[in-house]
N, C-alpha and C positions, 0 to 999 in steps of 0.2 A: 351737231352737238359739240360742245365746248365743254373738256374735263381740266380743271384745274385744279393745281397742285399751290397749297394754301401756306407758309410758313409761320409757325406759330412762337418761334422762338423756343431757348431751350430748357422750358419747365419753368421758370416764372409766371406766374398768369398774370403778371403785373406788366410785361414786356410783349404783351402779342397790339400789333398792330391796327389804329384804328380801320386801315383798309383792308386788314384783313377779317377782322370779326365785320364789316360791313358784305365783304366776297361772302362771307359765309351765310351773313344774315340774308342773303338775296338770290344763292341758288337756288334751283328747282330741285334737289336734292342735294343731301350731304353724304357720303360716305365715313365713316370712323374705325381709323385703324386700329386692330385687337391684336392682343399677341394668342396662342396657342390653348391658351388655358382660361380663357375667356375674360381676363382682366381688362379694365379699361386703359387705354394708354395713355403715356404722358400728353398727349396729343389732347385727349377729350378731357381730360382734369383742368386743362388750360382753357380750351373752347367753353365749356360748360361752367366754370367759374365764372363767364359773362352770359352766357347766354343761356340760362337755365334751363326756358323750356323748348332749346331747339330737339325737333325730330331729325335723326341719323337714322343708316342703316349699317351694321358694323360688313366688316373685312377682314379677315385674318391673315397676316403678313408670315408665313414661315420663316420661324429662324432658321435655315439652313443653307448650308455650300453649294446644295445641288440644286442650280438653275432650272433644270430641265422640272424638276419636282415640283421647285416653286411656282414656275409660271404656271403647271398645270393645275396645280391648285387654285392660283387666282381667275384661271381662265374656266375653272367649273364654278365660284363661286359666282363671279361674273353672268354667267348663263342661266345659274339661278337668280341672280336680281336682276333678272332682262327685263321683264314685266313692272320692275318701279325707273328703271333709266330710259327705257327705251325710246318714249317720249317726250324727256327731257330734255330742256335747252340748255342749262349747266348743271354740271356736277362736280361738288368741290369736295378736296381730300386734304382734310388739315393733317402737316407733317409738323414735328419738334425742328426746331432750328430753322436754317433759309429752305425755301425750295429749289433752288438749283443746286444745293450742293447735297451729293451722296444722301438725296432723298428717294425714300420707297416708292414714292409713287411715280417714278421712272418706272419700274415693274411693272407696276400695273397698266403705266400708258401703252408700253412695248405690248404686252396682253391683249389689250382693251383694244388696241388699231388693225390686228387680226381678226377680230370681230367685227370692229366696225373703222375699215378705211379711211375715213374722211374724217373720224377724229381729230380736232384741232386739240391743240393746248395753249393751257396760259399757268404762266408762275406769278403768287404771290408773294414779294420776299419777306424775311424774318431776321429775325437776329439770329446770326449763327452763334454754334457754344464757343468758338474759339473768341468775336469779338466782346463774349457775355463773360469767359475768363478772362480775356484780356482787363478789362475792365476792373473785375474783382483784382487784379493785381496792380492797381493804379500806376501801370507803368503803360509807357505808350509800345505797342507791337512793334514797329517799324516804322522808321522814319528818314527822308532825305534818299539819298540811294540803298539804303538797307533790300535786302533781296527776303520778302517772306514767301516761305512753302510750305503749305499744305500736302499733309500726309498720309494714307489711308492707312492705320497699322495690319491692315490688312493684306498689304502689299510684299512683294517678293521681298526678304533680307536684304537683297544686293540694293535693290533700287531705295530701299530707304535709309538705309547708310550714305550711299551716293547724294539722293538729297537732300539728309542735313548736313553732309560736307559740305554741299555749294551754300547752304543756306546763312543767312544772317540773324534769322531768327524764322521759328518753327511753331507749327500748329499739328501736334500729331493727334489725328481720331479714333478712335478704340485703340488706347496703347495694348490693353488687355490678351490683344490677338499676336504680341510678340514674348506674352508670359516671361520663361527665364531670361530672354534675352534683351531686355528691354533696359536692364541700366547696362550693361558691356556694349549695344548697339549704340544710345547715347554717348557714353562716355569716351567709344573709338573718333567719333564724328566732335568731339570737344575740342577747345574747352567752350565750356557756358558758362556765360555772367549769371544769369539767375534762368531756375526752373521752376516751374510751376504745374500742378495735376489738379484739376478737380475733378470731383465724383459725381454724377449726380447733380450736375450743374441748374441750380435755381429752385431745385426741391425741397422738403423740410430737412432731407436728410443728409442737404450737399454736404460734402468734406472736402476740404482744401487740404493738397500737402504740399510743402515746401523743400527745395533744395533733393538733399540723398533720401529722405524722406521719398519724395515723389518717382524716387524710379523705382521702389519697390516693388515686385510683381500685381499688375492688377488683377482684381476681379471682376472689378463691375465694367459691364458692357457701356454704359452712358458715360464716358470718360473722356476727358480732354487733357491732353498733355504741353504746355507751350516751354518754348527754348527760348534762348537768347546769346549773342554771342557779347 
């Protein structure tokens, strides 16, 4: 069995890829990641904008720190959808943005091959949110020997101060997870020619903010923050 991890870009349904609504139109099932409260994710608002009457089976991804909780969570729900995978030849999982970077469905692979070994995978790529804000900001990211880094705001203080210092220009992901500290960790690691945040990137209710504006504390978890020097 082959699980793959689908990238559908970040909230656009205008931007998912033709090979990817094709990956999806041709597994032997889908999987659709849910958040906690039973909402549809930005994931299936994109996939289902083209494909109306594809059948899914949802997933519920824990938001939470504690690994050990989460996997056991997906690894019971897993055992509960044994009996639609089990004889599956692919099973794909549309994620927002690319599939190789800082997607969910690493989780569930890391899950899924304690179960079943000889699980292969395959990535589908996506537009990531950093190259979908870059964009919106018609400036180009990096270029010539410019140094870009990507950042998890989930990362230790130390280390992400350390790589916007080396950096030339930056992509930071949930800036949300450095709350107060988010424009004084910027602005040690400065200066920057131009900042940019957007919300919500490619939804009805994206917000872009600019310059001092955008380090302001965030809230929203779908957040993308880019630097420049």
């Amino acid at each position: 069995m082959k699980f793959i991890v689908v990238g559908v870009g970040p909230g656009d349904a205008g931007n998912i890829t033709v090979g990817a609504l094709e990956t999806i139109k041709n597994a032997d099932l889908v999987l659709m990641p849910h958040s906690a409260d039973g909402r549809p994710s930005v994931a299936e608002q994109v996939v289902t904008a083209h494909l109306k009457d594809l059948k899914s089976l949802s997933v519920v991804f824990p938001m939470i720190n504690d690994a050990e909780a989460r996997d056991s969570s997906l690894k019971q729900q897993l055992e509960a959808l044994r009996p639609s995978w089990q004889n599956a030849s692919t099973v794909v999982l549309p994620v927002i943005g690319d599939a190789s970077l800082y997607a969910t469905g690493a989780y569930l692979y890391d899950v899924w091959t304690e179960l079943v070994p000889e699980l292969s995978l395959g990535l589908v790529p996506g537009i990531s949110a950093y190259s979908f804000a870059a964009a919106r900001s018609d400036v180009f990211l990096a270029m010539g020997e410019d140094i870009l880094t990507i950042i998890p705001g989930t990362a230790p203080l130390a280390r992400i101060s350390k790589a916007l210092t080396a950096a030339d220009s930056a992509a930071v992901f949930k800036p949300s997870a450095l709350r107060d500290k988010l424009r004084t960790t910027v602005a040690c690691a400065g200066p920057w020619k131009k900042i940019l945040r957007i919300d919500r990137a490619g939804l009805p209710d994206e917000k872009v903010l600019h310059g001092e504006a955008a380090l302001a504390q965030a809230q929203e978890y779908l957040s993308i923050l880019l630097l420049w020097r």
